[in-house]
C-alpha positions as CSV (number, residue, x, y, z in Angstrom):
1,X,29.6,64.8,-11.0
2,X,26.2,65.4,-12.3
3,X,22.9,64.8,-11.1
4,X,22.6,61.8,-14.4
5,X,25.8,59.7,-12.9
6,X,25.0,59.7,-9.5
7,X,21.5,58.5,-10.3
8,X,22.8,55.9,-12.5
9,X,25.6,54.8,-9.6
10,X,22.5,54.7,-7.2
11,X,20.2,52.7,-9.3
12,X,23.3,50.0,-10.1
13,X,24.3,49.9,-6.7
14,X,20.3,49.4,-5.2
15,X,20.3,46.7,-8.2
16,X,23.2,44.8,-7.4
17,X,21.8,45.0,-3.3
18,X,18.6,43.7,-4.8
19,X,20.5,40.4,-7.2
20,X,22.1,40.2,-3.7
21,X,19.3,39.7,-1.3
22,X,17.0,37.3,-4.4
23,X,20.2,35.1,-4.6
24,X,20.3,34.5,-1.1
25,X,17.0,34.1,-0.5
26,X,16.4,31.8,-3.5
27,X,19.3,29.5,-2.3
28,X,19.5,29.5,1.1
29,X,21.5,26.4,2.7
30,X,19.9,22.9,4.1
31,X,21.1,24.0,7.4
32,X,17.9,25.7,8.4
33,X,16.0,22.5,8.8
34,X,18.4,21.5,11.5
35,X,17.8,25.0,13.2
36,X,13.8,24.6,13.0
37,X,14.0,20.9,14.5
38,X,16.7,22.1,17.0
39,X,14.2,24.9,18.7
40,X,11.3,22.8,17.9
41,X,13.1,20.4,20.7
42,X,14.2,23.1,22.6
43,X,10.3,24.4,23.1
44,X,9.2,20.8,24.1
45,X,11.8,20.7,26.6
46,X,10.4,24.4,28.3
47,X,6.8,23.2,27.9
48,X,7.8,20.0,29.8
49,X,10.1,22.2,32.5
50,X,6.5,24.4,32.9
51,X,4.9,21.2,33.1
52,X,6.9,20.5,36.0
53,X,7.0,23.8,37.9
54,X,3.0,23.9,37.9
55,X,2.9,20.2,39.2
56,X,5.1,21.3,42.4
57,X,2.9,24.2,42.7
58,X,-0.4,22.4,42.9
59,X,1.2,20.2,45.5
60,X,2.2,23.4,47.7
61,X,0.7,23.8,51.2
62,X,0.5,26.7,53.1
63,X,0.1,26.9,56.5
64,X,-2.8,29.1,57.8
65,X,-2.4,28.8,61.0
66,X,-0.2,31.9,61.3
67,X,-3.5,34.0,60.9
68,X,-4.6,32.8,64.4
69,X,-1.7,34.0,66.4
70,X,-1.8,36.4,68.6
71,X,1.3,38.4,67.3
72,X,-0.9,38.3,63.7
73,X,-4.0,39.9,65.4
74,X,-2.5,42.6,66.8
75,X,-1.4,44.1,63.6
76,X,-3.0,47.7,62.9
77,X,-5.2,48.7,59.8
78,X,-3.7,52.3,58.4
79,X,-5.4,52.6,55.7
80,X,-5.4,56.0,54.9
81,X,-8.8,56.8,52.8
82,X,-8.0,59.3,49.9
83,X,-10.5,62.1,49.0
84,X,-12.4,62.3,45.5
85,X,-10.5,65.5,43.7
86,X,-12.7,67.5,41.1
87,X,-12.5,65.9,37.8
88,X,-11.0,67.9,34.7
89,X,-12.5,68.6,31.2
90,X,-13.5,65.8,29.8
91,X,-11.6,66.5,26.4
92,X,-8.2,68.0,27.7
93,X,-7.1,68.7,23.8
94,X,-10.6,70.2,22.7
95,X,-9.4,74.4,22.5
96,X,-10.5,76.5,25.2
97,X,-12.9,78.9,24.1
C-alpha cells in the first residue's frame, strides 16, 4: 500500500472512533440519574458514620494516672543528640567551575 491509502484508512477509521464517541455522549441513557442519587446517598451515609466515630471520640477518657507510677518513672531518656554536618552548595545543579 501507499502512503495515500493508509492515510485515507487512518483518517476513516479516527472518524468513525470520533461518530462513535459524539453518539454516545449525545445520548447517553436515563440510568445515570439513578447512579448520581445512588452515591449522593451513599456520601450522606459516610458523613453520618464520621459523624458518629468523632462523637465516640470526644466522649473518650484516658486515664493519666499511669504517668504517676513508679514502673512509669523509672523509664530512661536515650536520646541520642545528633551533630550538625557541614552543609553542601547551595545550588547542587549550578556547574562546578
Amino acid at each position: 500500500m501507499n502512503k495515500k491509502n493508509i492515510k485515507n484508512i487512518t483518517l476513516v477509521v479516527l472518524l468513525l472512533a470520533g461518530l462513535f464517541v459524539a453518539y454516545s455522549f449525545f445520548t447517553g441513557d436515563s440510568s445515570d440519574g439513578e447512579l448520581l442519587s445512588s452515591s449522593s446517598a451513599s456520601e450522606l451515609t459516610v458523613v453520618d458514620n464520621l459523624f458518629v466515630l468523632l462523637n465516640s471520640l470526644s466522649q473518650l477518657r484516658i486515664d493519666t494516672s499511669i504517668f504517676e507510677k513508679e514502673s512509669y518513672r523509672s523509664l530512661k531518656d536515650y536520646t541520642v543528640i545528633l551533630g550538625t554536618e557541614p552543609q553542601g552548595r547551595t545550588n547542587p545543579f549550578r556547574p562546578i567551575q
